[in-house]
C-alpha positions in Angstrom: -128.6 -55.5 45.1 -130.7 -58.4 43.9 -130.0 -61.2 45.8 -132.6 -63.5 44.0 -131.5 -67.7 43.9 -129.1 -67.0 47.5 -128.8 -67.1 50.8 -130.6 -65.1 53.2 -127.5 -63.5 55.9 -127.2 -65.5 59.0 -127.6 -63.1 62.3 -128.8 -62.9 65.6 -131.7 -60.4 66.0 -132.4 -59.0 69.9 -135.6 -58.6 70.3 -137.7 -58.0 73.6 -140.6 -59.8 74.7 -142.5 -59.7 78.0 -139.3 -57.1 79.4 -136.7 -59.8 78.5 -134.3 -60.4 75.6 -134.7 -62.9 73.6 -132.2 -63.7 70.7 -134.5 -65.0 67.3 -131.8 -66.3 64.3 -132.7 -66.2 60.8 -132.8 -69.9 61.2 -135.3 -69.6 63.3 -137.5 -67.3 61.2 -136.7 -68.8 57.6 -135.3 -72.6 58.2 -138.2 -74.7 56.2 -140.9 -72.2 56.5 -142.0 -69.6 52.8 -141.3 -66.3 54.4 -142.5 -62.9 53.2 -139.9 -59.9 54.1 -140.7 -56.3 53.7 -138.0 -53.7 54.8 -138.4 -50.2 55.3 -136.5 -47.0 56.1 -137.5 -46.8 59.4 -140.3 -47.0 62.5 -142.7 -44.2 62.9 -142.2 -43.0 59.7 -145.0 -41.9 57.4 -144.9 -44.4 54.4 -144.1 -46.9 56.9 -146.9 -46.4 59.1 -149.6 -45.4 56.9 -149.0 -47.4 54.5 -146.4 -50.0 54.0 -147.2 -51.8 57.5 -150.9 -51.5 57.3 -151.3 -53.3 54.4 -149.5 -56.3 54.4 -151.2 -57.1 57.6 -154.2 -56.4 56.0 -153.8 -58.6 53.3 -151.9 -61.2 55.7 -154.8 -63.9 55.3 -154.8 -63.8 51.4 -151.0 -65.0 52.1 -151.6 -67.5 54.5 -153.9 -68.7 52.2 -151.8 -69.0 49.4 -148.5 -71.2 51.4 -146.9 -68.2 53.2 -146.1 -69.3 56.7 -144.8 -66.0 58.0 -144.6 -62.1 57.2 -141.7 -60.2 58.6 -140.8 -56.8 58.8 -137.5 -55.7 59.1 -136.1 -52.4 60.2 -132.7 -50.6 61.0 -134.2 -49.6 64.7 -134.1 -51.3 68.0 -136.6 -53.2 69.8 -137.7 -50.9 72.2 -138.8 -48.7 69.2 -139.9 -51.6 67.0 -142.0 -52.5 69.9 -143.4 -49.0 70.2 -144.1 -48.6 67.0 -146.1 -51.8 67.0 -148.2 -51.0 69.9 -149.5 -48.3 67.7 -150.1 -50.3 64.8 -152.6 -52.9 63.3 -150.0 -55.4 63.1 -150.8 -58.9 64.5 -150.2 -60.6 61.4 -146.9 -59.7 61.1 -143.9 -60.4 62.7 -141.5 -57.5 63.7 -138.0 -57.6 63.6 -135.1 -55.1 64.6 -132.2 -55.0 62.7 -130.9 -52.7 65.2 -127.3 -53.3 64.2 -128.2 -53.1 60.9 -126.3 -56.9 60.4 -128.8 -58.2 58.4 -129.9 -55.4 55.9 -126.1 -54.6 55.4 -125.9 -58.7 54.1 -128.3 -57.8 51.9 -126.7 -55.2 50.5 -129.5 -52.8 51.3 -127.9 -50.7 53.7 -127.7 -47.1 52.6 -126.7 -44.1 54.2 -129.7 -41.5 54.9 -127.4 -39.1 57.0 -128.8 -36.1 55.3 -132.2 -36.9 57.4 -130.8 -37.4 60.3 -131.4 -41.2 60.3 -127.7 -43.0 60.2 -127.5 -46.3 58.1 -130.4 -47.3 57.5 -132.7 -50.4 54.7 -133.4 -48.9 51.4 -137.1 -50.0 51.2 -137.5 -53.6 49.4 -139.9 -56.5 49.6 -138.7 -60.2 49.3 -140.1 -64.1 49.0 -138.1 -66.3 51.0 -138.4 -70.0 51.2 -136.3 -72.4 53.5 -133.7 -69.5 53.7 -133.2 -68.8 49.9 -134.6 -65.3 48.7 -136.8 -66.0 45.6 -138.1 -63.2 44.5 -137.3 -59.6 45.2 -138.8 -56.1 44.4 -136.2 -53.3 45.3 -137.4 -50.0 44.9 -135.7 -47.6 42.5 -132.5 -45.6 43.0 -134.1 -42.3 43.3 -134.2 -39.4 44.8 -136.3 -39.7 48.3 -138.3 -42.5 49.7 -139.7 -44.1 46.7 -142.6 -46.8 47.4 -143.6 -48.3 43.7 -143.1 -52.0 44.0 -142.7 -53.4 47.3 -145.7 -53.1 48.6 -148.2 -56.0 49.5 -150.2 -55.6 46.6 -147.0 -56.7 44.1 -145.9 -59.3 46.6 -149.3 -61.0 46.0 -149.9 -60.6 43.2 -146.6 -62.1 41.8 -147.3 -65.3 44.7 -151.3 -65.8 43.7 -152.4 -63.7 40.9 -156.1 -64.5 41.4 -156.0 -64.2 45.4 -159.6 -63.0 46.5 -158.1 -60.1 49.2 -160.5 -59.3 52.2 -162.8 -57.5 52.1 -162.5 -53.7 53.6 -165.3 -53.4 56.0 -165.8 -50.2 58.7 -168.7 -49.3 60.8 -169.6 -46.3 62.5 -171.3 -46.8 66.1 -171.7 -45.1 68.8 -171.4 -45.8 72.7 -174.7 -48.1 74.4 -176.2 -48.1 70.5 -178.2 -51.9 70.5 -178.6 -51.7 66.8 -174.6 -50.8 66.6 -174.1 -54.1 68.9 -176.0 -56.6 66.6 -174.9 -55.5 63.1 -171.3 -55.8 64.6 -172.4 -59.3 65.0 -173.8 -59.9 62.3 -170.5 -58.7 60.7 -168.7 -61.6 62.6 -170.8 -64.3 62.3 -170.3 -63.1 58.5 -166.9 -63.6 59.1 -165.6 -60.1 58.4 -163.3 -58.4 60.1 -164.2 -54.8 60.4 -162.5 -51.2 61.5 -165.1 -49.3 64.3 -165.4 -45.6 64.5 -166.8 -44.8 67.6 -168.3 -41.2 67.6 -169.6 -39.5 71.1 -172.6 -37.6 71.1 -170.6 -34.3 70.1 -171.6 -33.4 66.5 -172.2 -37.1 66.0 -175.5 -36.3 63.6 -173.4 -33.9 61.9 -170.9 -36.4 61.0 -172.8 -39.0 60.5 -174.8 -36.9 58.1 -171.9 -35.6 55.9 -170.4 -38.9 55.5 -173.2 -40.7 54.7 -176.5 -38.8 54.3 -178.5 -40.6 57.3 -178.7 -39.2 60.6 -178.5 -42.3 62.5 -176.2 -45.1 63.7 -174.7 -48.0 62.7 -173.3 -47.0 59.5 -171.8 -50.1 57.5 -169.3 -49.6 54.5 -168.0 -52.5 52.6 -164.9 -51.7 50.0 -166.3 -48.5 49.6 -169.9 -49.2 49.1 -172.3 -47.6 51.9 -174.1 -50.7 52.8 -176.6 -48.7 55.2 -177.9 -49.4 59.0 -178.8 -52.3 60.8 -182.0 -53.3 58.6 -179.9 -52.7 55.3 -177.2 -54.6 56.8 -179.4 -57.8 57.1 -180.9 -57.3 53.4 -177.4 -57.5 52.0 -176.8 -60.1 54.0 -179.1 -62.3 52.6 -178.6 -61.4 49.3 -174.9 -61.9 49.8 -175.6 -65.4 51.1 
């Protein structure tokens, strides 16, 4: 159902914070604030968690850039799990809601039956813009067969809000523990201003690993949207040519 031009449903959501309930209305969450939604079958599951999640609160400051005020994610699960599956999750960007009643997704109309898995009632998987409490765009993923994930990721959602958003760039380093040179290219990364993914390796085939990946034998190793950028010294070369 494409709910485009109305009302988002009024509920209650129960959410826990700090071992206490706390009761968050969609009022609270949409009244004069431009909202991103993203729903998804449910926590834990592999889409979801590799995927789906990860990258909108990857892409969460190309967003905030462009007028969104919040990004939610809504599941058919309860807040204990919702808060678990956080805690395992890069998701400080986004704000996590259970719809652990399933109130909200059935106002929707997006509440679909996925006894066959096991799962209950549970969201069909869908994306929306929201702003002051009226859904203005939506991407609902086709009826198929399955779990399909074509259109509601954060990509589309961008894309249709700021076609020319610059999105941050994917950085990752690869240190190792008490490494000095691994210590001042990781600031050098943040006084860039980039936000990076560390893999820490131990000693254990760490030369082996390091070699495969990148051809060196030593660490830091500093990749940048899929460019190997190099170690330390390299690092500070493109640096200053980047400047």
């Amino acid at each position: 159902m494409n709910r485009e031009g109305q009302k988002i449903p009024q509920v209650t959501f129960r959410t826990r914070s700090a071992n206490d309930w706390k009761d968050v209305t969609s009022d609270d969450i949409f009244k004069g604030r431009t909202v991103v939604v993203f729903s998804l079958p449910g926590a834990f599951t592999p889409t979801c968690s590799s995927t789906h999640l990860p990258r909108y609160n990857e892409l969460a400051p190309a967003f905030f850039a462009n007028g969104v005020d919040a990004i939610v994610c809504i599941s058919v699960n309860d807040a204990f799990v919702m808060n678990e599956w956080a805690a395992g999750q890069e998701c400080g960007n986004v704000t996590m809601l259970p719809d652990g009643n399933g109130e909200f997704t059935d106002g929707m109309g997006m509440l679909v039956d996925k006894s066959e898995l096991g799962f209950g009632k549970r969201s069909w998987r869908y994306s929306m813009l929201v702003k002051d409490g009226v859904v203005q765009k939506m991407f609902v993923e086709p009826h198929k067969p399955g779990d399909p994930f074509e259109v509601s990721d954060a990509d589309t959602m961008l894309a249709y809000i700021a076609p020319k958003a610059k999105k941050p760039d994917q950085v990752a380093i690869l240190t190792r523990e008490g490494c000095g040179f691994c210590t001042r290219a990781k600031k050098l990364l943040k006084d860039l201003g980039y936000a990076y993914a560390e893999v820490s390796l131990d000693n254990r085939n760490r030369s082996r690993i390091v070699g495969a990946i990148t051809g060196a034998d030593t660490v830091p190793q500093v990749f940048v949207n899929g460019q190997r950028i190099g170690g330390l010294e390299e690092l500070e070369r493109w640096a200053r040519k980047a400047a």
